[in-house]
Residue frames as qw, qx, qy, qz and C-alpha x, y, z in Angstrom:
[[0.560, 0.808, 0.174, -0.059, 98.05, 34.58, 117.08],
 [0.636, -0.322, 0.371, 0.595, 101.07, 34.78, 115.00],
 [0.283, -0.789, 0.064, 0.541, 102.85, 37.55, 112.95],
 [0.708, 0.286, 0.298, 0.573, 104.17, 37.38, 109.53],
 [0.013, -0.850, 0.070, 0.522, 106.21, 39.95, 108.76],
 [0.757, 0.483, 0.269, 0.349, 106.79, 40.42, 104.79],
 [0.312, -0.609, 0.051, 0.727, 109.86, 42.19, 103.99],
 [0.388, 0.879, 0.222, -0.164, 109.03, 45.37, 101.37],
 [0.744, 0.244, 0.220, 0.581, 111.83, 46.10, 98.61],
 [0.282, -0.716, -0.137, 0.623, 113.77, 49.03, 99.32],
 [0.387, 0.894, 0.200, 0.106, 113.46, 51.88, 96.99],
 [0.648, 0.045, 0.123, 0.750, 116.38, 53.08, 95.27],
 [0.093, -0.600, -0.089, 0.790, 117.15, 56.78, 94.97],
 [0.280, 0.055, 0.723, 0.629, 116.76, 56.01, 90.77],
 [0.396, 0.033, -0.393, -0.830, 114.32, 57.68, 88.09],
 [0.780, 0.231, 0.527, -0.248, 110.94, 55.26, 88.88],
 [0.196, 0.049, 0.903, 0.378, 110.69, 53.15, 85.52],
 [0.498, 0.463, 0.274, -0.680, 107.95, 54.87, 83.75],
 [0.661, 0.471, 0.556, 0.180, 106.40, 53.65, 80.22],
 [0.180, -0.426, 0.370, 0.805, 107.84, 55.05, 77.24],
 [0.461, 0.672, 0.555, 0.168, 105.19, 56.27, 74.21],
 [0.170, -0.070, 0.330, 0.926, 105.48, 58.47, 71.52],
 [0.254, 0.749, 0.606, 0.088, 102.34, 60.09, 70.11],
 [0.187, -0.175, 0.375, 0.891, 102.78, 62.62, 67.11],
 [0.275, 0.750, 0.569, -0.194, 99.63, 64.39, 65.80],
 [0.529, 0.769, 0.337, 0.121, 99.88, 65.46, 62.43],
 [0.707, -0.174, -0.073, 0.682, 103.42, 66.21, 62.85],
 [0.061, 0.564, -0.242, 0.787, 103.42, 69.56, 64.56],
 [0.365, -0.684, 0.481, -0.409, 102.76, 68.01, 67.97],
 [0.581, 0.267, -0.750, 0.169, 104.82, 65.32, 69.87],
 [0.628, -0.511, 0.249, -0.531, 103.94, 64.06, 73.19],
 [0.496, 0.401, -0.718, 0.277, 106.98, 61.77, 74.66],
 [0.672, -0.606, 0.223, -0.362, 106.96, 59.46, 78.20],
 [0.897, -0.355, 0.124, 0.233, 109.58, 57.96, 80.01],
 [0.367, 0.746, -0.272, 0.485, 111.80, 60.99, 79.35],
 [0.769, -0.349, -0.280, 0.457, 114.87, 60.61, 81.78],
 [0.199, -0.757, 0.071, 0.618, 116.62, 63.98, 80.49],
 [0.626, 0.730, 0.233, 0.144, 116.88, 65.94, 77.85],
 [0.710, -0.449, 0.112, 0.531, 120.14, 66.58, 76.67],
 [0.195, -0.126, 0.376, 0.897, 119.94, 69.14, 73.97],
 [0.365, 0.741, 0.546, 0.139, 117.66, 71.19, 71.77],
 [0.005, -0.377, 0.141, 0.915, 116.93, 74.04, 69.28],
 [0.651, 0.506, 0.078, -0.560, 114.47, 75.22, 67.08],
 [0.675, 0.363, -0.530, -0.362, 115.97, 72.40, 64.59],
 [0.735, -0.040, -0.674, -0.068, 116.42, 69.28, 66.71],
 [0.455, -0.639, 0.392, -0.481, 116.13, 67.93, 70.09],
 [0.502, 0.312, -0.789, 0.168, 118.04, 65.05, 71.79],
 [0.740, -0.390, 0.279, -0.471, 116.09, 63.01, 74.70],
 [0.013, -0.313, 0.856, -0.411, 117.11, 60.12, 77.14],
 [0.672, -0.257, -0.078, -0.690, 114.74, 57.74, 77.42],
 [0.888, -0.197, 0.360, -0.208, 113.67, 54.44, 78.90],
 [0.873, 0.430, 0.218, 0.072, 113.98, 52.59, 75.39],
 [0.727, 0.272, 0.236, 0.584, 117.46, 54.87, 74.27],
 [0.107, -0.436, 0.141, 0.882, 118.27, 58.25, 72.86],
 [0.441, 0.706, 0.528, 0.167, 115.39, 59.69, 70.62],
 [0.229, -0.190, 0.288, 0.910, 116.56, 62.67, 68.06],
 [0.352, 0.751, 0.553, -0.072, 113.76, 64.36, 66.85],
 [0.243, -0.162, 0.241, 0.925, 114.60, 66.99, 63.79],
 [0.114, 0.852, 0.503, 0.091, 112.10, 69.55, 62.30],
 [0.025, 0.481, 0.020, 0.876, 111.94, 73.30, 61.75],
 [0.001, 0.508, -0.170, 0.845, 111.01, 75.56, 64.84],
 [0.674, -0.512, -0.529, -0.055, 110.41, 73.53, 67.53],
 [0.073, -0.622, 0.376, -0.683, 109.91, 74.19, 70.77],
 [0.529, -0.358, -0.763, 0.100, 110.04, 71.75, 73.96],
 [0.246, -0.480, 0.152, -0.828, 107.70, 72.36, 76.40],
 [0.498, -0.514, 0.354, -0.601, 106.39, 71.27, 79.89],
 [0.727, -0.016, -0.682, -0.075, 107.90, 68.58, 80.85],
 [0.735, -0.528, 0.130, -0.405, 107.32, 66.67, 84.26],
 [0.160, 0.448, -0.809, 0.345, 110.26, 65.50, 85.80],
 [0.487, -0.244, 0.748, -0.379, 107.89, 63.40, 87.96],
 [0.764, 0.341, 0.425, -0.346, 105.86, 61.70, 84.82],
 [0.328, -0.381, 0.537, 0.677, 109.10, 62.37, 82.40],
 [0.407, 0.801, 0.438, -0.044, 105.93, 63.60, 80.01],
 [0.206, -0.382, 0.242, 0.868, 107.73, 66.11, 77.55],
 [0.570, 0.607, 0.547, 0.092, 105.81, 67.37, 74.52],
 [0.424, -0.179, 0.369, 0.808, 107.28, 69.50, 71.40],
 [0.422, 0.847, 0.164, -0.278, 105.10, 71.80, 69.08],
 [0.168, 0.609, -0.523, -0.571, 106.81, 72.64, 65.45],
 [0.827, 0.406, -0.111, -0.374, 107.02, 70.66, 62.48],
 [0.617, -0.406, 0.674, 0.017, 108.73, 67.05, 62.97],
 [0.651, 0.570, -0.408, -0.293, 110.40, 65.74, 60.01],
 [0.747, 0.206, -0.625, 0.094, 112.25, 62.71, 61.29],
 [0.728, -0.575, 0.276, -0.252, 112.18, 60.75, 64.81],
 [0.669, 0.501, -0.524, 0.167, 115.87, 58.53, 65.29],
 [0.844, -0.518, 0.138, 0.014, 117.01, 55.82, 68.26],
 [0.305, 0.581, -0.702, 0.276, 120.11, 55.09, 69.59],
 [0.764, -0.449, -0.456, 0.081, 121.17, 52.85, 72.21],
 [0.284, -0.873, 0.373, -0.137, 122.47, 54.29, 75.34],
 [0.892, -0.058, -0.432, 0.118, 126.12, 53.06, 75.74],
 [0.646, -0.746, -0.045, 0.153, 127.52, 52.39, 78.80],
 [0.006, -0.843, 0.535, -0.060, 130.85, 54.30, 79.74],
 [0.819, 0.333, -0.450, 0.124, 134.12, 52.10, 78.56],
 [0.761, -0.541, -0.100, 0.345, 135.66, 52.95, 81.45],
 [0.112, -0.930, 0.096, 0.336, 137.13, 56.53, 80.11],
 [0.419, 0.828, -0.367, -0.058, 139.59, 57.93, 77.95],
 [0.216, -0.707, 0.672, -0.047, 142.82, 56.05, 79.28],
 [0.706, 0.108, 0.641, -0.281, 141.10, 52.45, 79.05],
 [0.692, 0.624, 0.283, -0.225, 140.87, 53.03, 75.68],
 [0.241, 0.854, -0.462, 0.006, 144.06, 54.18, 74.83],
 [0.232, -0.451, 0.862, 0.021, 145.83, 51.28, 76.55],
 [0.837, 0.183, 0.411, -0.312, 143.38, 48.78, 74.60]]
């Protein structure tokens, strides 16, 4: 009888690669996935990392709440008045790089 051995792709230390949805309900809640980090908020806007980009979300008195660093689920409560992508770009290669361009 003979053996096959299949070799398994090694797992990287990286965020998994979750799906990214948005679902807004009658804008005063927001329920976000494939948050990576969130890199700002206040009761008038919050700035998130996602799969897909950078989402800005602006509104009056929000508040972000329980997210899950293992499901990058985040969800926001207040009144959302305007949702805005970015792409993420990648570092030029710093401040000096640029200057000698």
């Amino acid at each position: 009888m003979q053996t096959k051995i299949v070799a398994q792709p090694q797992q990287t230390a990286a965020v998994p690669r979750t799906p990214h949805n948005l679902i807004v309900e009658d804008r005063r809640t927001m329920t976000v996935t494939g948050v990576t980090r969130i890199v700002s908020y206040d009761e008038n806007g919050a700035t998130l990392e996602t799969q897909q980009g950078t989402l800005m979300v602006g509104g009056k008195e929000l508040q972000v709440s329980e997210l899950s660093i293992q499901t990058g689920e985040l969800k926001i409560y207040g009144q959302i008045d305007y949702l805005q992508y970015s792409d993420t770009r990648q570092n030029s290669g710093g401040f000096f790089k640029r200057l000698v361009r």
